[in-house]
N, CA, C and O atoms as a GROMACS GRO file, in nm:
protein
  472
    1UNK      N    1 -20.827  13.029  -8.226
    1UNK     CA    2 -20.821  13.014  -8.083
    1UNK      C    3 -20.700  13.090  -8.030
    1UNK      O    4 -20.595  13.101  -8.094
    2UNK      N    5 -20.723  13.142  -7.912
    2UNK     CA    6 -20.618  13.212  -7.849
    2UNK      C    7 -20.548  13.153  -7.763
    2UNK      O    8 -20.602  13.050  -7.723
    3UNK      N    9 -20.434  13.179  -7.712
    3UNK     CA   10 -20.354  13.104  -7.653
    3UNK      C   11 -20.416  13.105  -7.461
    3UNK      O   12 -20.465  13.209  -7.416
    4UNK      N   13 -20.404  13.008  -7.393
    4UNK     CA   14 -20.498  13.079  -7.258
    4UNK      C   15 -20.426  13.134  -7.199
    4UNK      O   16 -20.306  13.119  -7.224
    5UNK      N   17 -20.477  13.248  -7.063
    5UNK     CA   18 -20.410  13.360  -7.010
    5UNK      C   19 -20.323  13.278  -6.927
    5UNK      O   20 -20.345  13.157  -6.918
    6UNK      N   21 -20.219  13.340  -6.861
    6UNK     CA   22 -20.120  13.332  -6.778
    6UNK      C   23 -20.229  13.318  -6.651
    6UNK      O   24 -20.178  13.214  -6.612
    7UNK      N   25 -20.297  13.332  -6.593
    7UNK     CA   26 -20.369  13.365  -6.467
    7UNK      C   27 -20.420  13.234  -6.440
    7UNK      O   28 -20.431  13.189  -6.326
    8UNK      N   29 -20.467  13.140  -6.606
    8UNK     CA   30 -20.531  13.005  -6.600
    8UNK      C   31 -20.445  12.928  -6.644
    8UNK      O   32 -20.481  12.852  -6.733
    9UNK      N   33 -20.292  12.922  -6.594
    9UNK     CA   34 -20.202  12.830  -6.587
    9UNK      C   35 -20.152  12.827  -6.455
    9UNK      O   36 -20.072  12.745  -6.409
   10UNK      N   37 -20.205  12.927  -6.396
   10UNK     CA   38 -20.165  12.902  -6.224
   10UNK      C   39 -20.199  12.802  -6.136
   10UNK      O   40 -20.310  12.851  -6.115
   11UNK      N   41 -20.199  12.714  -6.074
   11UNK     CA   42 -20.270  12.698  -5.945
   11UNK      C   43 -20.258  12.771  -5.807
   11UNK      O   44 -20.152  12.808  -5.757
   12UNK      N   45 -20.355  12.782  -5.765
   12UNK     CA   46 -20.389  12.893  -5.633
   12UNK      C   47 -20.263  12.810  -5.511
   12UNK      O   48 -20.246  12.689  -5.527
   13UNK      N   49 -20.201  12.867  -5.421
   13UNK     CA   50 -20.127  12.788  -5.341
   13UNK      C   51 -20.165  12.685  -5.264
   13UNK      O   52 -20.102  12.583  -5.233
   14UNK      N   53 -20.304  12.728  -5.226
   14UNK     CA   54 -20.354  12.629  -5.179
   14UNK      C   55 -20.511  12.585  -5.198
   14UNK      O   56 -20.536  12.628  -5.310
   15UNK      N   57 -20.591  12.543  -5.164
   15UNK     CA   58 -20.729  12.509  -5.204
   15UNK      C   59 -20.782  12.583  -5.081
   15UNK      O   60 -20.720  12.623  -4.982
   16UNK      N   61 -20.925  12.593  -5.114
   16UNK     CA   62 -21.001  12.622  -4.978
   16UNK      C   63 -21.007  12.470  -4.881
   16UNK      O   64 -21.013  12.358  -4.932
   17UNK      N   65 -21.004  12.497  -4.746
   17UNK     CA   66 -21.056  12.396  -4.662
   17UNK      C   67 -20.921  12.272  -4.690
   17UNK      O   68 -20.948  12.154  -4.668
   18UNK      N   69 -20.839  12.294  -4.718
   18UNK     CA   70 -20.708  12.239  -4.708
   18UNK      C   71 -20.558  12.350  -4.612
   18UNK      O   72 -20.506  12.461  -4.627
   19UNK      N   73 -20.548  12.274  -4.552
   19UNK     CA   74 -20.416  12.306  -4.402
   19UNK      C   75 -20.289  12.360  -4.495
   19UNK      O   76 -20.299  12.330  -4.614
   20UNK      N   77 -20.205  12.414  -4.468
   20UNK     CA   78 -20.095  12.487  -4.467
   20UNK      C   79 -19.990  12.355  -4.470
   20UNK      O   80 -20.024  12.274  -4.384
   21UNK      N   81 -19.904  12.324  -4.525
   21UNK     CA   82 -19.805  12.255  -4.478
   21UNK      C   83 -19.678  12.289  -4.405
   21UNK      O   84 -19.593  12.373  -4.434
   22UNK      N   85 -19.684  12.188  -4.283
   22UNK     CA   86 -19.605  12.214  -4.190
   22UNK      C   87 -19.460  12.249  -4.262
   22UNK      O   88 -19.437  12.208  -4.375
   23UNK      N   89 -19.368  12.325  -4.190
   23UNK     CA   90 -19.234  12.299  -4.282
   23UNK      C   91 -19.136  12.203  -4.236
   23UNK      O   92 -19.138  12.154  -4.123
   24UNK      N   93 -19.047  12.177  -4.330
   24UNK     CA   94 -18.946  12.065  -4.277
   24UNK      C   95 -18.879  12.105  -4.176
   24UNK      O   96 -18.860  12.226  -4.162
   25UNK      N   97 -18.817  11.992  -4.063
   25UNK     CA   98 -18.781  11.997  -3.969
   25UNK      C   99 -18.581  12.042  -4.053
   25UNK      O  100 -18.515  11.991  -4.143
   26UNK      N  101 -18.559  12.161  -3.955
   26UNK     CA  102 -18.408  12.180  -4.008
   26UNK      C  103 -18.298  12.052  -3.928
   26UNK      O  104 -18.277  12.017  -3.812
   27UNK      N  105 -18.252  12.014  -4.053
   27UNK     CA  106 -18.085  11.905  -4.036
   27UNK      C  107 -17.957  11.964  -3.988
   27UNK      O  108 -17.898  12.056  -4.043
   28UNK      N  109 -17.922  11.902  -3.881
   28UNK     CA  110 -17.775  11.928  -3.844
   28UNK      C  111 -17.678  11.842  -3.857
   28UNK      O  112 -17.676  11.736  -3.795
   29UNK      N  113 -17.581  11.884  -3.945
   29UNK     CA  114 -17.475  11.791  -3.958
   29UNK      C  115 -17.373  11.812  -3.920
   29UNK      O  116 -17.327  11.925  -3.932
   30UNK      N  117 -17.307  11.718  -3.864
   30UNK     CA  118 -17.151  11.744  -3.813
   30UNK      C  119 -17.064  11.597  -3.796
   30UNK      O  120 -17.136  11.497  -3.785
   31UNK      N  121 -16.946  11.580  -3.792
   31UNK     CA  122 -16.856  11.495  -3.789
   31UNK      C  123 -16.851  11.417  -3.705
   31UNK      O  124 -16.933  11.457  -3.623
   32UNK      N  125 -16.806  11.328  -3.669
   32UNK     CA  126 -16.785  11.282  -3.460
   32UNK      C  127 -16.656  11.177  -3.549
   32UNK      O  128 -16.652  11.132  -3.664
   33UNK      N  129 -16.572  11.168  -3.448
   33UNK     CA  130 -16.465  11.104  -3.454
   33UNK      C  131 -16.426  10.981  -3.364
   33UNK      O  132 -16.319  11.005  -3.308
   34UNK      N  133 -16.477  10.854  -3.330
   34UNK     CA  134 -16.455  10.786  -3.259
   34UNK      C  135 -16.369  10.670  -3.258
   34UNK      O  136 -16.397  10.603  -3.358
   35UNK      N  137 -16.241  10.594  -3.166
   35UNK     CA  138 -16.128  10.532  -3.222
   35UNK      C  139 -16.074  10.540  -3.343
   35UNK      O  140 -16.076  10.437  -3.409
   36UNK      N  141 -16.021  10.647  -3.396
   36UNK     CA  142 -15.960  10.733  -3.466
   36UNK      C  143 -16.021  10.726  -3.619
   36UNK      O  144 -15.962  10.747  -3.725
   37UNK      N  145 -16.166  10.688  -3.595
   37UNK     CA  146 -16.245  10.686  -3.749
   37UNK      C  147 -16.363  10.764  -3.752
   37UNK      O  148 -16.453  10.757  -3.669
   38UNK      N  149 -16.360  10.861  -3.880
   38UNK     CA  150 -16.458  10.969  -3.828
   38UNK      C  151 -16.612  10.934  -3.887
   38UNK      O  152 -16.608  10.832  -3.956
   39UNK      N  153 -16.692  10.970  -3.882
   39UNK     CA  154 -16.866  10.948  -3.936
   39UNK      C  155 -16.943  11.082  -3.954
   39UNK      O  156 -16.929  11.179  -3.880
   40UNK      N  157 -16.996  11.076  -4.024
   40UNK     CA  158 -17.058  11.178  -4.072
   40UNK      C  159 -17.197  11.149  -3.997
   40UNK      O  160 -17.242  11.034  -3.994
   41UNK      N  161 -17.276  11.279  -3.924
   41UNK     CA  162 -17.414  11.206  -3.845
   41UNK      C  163 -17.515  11.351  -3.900
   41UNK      O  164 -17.505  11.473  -3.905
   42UNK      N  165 -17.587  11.273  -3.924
   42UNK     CA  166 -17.700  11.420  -3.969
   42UNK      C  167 -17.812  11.423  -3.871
   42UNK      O  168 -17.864  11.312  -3.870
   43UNK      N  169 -17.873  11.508  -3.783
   43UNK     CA  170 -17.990  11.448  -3.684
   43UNK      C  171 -18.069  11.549  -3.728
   43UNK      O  172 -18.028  11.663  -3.749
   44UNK      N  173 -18.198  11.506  -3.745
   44UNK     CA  174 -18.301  11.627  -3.798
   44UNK      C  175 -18.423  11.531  -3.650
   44UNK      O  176 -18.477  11.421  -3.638
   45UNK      N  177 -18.412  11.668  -3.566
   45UNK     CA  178 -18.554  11.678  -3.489
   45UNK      C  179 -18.674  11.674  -3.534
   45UNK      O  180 -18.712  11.700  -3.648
   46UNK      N  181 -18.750  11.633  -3.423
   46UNK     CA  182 -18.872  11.618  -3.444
   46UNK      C  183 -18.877  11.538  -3.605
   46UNK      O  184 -18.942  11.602  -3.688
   47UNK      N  185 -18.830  11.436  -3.643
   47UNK     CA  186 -18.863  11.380  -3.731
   47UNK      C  187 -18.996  11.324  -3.722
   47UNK      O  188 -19.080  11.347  -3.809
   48UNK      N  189 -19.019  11.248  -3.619
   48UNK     CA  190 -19.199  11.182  -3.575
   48UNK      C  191 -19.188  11.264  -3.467
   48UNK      O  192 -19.100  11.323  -3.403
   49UNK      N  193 -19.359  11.242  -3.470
   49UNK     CA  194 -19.383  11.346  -3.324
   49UNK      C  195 -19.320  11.260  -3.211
   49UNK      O  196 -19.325  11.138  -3.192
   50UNK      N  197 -19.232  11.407  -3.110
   50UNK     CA  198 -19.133  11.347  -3.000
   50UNK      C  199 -19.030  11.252  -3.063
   50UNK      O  200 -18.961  11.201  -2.975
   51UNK      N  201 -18.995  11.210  -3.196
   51UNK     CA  202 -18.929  11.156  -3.198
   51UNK      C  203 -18.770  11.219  -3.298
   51UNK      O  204 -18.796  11.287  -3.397
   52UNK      N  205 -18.630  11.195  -3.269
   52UNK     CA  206 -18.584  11.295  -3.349
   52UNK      C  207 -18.471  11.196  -3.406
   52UNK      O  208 -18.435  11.107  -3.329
   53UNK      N  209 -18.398  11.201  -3.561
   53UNK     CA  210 -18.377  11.091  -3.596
   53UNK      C  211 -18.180  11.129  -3.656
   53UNK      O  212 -18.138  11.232  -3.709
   54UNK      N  213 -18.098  10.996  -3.619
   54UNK     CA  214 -17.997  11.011  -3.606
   54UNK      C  215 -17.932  10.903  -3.757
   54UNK      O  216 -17.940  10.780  -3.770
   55UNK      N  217 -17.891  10.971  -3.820
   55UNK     CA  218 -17.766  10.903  -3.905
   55UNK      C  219 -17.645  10.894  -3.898
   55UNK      O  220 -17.579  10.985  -3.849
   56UNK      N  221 -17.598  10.798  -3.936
   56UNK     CA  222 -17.431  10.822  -3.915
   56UNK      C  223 -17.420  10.722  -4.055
   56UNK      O  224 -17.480  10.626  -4.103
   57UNK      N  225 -17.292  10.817  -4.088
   57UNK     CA  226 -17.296  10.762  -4.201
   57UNK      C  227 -17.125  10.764  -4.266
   57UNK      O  228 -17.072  10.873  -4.244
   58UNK      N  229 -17.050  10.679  -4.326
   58UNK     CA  230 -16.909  10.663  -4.370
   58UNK      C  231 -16.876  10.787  -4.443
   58UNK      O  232 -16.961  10.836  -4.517
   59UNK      N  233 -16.778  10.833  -4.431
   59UNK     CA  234 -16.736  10.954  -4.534
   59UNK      C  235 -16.655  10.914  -4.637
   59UNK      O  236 -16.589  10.995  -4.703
   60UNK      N  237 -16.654  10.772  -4.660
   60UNK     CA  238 -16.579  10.704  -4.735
   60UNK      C  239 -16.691  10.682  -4.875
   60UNK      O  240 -16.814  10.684  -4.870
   61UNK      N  241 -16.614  10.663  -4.981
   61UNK     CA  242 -16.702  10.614  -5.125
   61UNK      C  243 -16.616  10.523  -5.178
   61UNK      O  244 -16.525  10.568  -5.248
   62UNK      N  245 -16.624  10.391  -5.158
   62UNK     CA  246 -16.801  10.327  -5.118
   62UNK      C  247 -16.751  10.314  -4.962
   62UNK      O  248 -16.642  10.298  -4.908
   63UNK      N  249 -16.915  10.334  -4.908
   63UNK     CA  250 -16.879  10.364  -4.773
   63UNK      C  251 -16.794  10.215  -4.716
   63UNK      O  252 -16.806  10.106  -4.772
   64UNK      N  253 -16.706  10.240  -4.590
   64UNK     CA  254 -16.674  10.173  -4.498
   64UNK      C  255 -16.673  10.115  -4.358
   64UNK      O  256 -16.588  10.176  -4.293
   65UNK      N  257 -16.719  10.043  -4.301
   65UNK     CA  258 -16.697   9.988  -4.172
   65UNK      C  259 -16.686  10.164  -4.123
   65UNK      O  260 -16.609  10.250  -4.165
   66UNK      N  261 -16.795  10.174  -4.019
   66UNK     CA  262 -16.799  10.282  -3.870
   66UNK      C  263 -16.805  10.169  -3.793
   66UNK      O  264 -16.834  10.051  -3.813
   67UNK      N  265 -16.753  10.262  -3.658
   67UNK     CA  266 -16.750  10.170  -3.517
   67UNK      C  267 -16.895  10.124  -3.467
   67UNK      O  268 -16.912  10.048  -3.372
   68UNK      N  269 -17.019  10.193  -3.562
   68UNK     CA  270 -17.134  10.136  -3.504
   68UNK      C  271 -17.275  10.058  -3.636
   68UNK      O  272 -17.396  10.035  -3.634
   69UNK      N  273 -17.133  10.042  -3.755
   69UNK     CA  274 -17.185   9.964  -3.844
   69UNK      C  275 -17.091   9.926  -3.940
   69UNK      O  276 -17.003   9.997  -3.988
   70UNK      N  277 -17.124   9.761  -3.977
   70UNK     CA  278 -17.046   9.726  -4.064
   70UNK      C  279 -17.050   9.750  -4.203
   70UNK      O  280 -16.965   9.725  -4.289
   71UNK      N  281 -17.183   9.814  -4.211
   71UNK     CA  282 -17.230   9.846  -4.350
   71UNK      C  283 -17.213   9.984  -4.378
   71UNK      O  284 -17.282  10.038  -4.465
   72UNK      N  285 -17.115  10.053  -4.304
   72UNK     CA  286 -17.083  10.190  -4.305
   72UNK      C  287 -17.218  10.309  -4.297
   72UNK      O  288 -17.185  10.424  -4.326
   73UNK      N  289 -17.374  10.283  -4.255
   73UNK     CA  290 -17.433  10.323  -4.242
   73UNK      C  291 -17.527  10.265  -4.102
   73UNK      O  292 -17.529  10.147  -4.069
   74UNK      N  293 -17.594  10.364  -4.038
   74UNK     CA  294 -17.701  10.319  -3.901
   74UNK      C  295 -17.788  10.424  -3.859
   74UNK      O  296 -17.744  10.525  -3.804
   75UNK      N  297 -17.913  10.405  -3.883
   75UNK     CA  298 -18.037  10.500  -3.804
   75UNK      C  299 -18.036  10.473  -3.696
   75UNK      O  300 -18.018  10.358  -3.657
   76UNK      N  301 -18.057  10.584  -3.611
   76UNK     CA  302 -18.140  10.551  -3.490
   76UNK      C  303 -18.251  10.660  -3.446
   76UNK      O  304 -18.240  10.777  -3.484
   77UNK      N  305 -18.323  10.631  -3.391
   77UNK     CA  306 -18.433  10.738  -3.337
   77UNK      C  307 -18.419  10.770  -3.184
   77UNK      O  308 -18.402  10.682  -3.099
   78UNK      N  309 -18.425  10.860  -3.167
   78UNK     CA  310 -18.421  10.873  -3.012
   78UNK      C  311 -18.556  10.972  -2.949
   78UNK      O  312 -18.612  11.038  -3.036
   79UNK      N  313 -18.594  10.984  -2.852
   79UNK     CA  314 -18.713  11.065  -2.793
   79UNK      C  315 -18.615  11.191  -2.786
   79UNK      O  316 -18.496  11.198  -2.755
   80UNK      N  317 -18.689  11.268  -2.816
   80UNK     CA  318 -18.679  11.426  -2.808
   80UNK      C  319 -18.621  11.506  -2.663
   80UNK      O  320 -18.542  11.600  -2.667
   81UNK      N  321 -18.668  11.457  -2.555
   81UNK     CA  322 -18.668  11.485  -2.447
   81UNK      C  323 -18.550  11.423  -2.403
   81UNK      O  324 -18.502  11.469  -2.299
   82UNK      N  325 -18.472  11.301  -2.472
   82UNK     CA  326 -18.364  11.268  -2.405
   82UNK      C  327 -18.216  11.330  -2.476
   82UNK      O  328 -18.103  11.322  -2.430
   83UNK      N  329 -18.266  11.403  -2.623
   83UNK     CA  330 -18.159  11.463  -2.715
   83UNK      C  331 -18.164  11.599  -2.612
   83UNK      O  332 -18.056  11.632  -2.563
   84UNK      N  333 -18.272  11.672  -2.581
   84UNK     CA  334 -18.249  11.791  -2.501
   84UNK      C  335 -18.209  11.806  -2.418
   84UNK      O  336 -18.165  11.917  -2.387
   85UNK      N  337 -18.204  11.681  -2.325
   85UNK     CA  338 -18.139  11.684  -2.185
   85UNK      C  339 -17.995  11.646  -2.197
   85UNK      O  340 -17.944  11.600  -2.096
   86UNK      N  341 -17.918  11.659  -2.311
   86UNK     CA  342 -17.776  11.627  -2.319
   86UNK      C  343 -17.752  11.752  -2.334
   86UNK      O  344 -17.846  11.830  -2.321
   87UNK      N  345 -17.610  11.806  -2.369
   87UNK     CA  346 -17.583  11.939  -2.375
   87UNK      C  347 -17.609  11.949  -2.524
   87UNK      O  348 -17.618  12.063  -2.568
   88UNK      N  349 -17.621  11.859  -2.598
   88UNK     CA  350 -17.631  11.898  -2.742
   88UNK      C  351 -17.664  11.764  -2.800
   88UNK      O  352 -17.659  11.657  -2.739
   89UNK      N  353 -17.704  11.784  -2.940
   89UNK     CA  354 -17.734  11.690  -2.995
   89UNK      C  355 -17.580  11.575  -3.053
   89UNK      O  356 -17.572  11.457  -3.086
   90UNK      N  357 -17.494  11.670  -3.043
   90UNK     CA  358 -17.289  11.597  -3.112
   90UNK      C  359 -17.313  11.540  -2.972
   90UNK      O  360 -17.355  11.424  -2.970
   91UNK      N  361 -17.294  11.606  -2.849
   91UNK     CA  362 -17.274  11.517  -2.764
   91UNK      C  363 -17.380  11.433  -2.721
   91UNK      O  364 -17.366  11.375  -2.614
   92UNK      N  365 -17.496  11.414  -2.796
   92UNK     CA  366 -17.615  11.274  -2.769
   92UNK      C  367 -17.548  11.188  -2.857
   92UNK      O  368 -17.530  11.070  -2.829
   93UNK      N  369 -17.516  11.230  -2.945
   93UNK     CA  370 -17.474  11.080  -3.096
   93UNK      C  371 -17.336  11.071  -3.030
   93UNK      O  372 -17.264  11.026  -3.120
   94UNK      N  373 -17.271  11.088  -2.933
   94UNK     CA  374 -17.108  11.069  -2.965
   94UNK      C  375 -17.166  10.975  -2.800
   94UNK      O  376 -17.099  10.871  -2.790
   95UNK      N  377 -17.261  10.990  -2.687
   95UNK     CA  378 -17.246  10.868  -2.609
   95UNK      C  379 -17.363  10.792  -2.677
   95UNK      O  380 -17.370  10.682  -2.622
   96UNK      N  381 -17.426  10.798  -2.742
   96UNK     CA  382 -17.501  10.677  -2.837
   96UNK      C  383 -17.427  10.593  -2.870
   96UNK      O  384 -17.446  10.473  -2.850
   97UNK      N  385 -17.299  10.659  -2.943
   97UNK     CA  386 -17.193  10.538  -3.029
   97UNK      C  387 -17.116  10.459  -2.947
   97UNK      O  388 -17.075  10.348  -2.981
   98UNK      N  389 -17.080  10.553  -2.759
   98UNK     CA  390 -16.995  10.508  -2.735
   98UNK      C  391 -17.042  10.426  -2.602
   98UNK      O  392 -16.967  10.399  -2.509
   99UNK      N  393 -17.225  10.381  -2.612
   99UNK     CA  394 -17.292  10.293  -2.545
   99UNK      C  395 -17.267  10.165  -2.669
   99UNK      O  396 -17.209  10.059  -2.645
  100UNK      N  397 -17.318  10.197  -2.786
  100UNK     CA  398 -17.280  10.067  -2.886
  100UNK      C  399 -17.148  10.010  -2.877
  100UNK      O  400 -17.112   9.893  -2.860
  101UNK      N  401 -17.099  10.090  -2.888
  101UNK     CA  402 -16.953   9.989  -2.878
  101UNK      C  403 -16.919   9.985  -2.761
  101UNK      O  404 -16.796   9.979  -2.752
  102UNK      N  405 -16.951   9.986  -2.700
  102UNK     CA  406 -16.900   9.937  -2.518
  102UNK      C  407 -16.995   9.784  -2.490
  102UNK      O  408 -16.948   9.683  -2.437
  103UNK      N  409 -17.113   9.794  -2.531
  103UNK     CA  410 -17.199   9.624  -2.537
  103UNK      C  411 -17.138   9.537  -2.628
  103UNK      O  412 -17.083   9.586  -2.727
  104UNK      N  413 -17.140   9.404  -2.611
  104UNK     CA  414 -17.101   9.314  -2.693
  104UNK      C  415 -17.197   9.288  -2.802
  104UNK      O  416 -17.319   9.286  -2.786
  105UNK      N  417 -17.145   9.271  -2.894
  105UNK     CA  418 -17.242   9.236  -3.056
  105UNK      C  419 -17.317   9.122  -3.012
  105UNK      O  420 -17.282   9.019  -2.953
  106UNK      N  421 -17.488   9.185  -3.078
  106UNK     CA  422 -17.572   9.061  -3.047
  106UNK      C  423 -17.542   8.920  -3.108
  106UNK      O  424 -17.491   8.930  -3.220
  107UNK      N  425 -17.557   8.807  -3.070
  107UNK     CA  426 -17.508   8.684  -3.144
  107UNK      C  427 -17.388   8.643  -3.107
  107UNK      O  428 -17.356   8.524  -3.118
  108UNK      N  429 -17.302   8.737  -3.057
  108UNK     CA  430 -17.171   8.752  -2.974
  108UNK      C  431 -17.130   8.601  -2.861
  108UNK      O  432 -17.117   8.602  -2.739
  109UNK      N  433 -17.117   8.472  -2.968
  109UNK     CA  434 -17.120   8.361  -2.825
  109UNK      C  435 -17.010   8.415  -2.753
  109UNK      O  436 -16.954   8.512  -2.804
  110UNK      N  437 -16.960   8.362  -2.624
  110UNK     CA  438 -16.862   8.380  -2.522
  110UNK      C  439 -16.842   8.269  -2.478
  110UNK      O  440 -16.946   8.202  -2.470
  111UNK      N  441 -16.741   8.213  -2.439
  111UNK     CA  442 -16.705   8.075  -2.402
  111UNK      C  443 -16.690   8.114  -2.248
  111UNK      O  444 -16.686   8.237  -2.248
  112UNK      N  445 -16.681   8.070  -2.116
  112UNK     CA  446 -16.648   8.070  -2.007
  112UNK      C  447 -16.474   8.018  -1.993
  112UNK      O  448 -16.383   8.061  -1.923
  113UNK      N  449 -16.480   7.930  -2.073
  113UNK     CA  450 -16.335   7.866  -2.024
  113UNK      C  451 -16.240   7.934  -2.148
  113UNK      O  452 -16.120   7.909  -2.166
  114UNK      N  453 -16.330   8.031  -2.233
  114UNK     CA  454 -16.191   8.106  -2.304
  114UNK      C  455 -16.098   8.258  -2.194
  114UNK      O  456 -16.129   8.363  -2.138
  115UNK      N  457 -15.984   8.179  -2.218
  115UNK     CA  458 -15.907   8.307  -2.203
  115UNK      C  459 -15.874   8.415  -2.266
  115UNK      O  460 -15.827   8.400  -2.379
  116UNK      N  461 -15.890   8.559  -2.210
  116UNK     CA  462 -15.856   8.654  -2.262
  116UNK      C  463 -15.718   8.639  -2.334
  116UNK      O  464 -15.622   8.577  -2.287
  117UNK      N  465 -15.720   8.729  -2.499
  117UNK     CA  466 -15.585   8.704  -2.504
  117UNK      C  467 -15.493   8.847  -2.457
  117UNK      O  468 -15.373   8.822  -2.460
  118UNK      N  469 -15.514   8.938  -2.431
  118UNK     CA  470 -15.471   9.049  -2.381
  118UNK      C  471 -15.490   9.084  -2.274
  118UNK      O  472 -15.445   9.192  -2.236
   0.00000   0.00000   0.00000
């Protein structure tokens, strides 16, 4: 027996009557620095259709406490149309973070008759 040809160890790239695959959506990463602790945020568009998807993530090992997670990590998704209408996607994740931390933590009781201490 002969060894089989090189030609019948190929597979064809694609089949007949099978689609092209779309390609991956390209990742942008960059830093953001908020109350003097920085995060690493990766946002890759169009992750779901119209939808484009935001990480932030500790630059610490093992990660640490970010200002918009205690677990040093947080997804968020945002609509497409509202990342474009910012001037950029750094400046969509940098007032994302700085809508989270401006609301009070859910579960957050508040007393009426406590006084501020500052």
């Amino acid at each position: 027996m002969s060894a089989p040809s090189r030609k019948a160890k190929r597979n064809p790239r694609r089949k007949a009557g099978r689609a092209a695959r779309k390609p991956r959506p390209r990742k942008l990463a960059f830093v953001l620095t908020i109350e003097a602790q920085e995060m690493r945020v990766i946002f890759t568009p169009e992750y779901f259709a119209g939808q484009g998807h935001f990480e932030f993530h500790s630059p610490h090992n093992p990660p640490r406490r970010i200002p918009v997670s205690e677990t040093g990590y947080r997804s968020h998704f945002a609509p497409m149309d509202e990342v474009r209408a910012a001037a950029s996607p750094k400046d969509y994740a940098r007032e994302l973070v700085l809508a989270a931390i401006s609301q009070p933590a859910k579960g957050a009781k508040t007393d009426a008759r406590q006084l501020p201490l500052f």
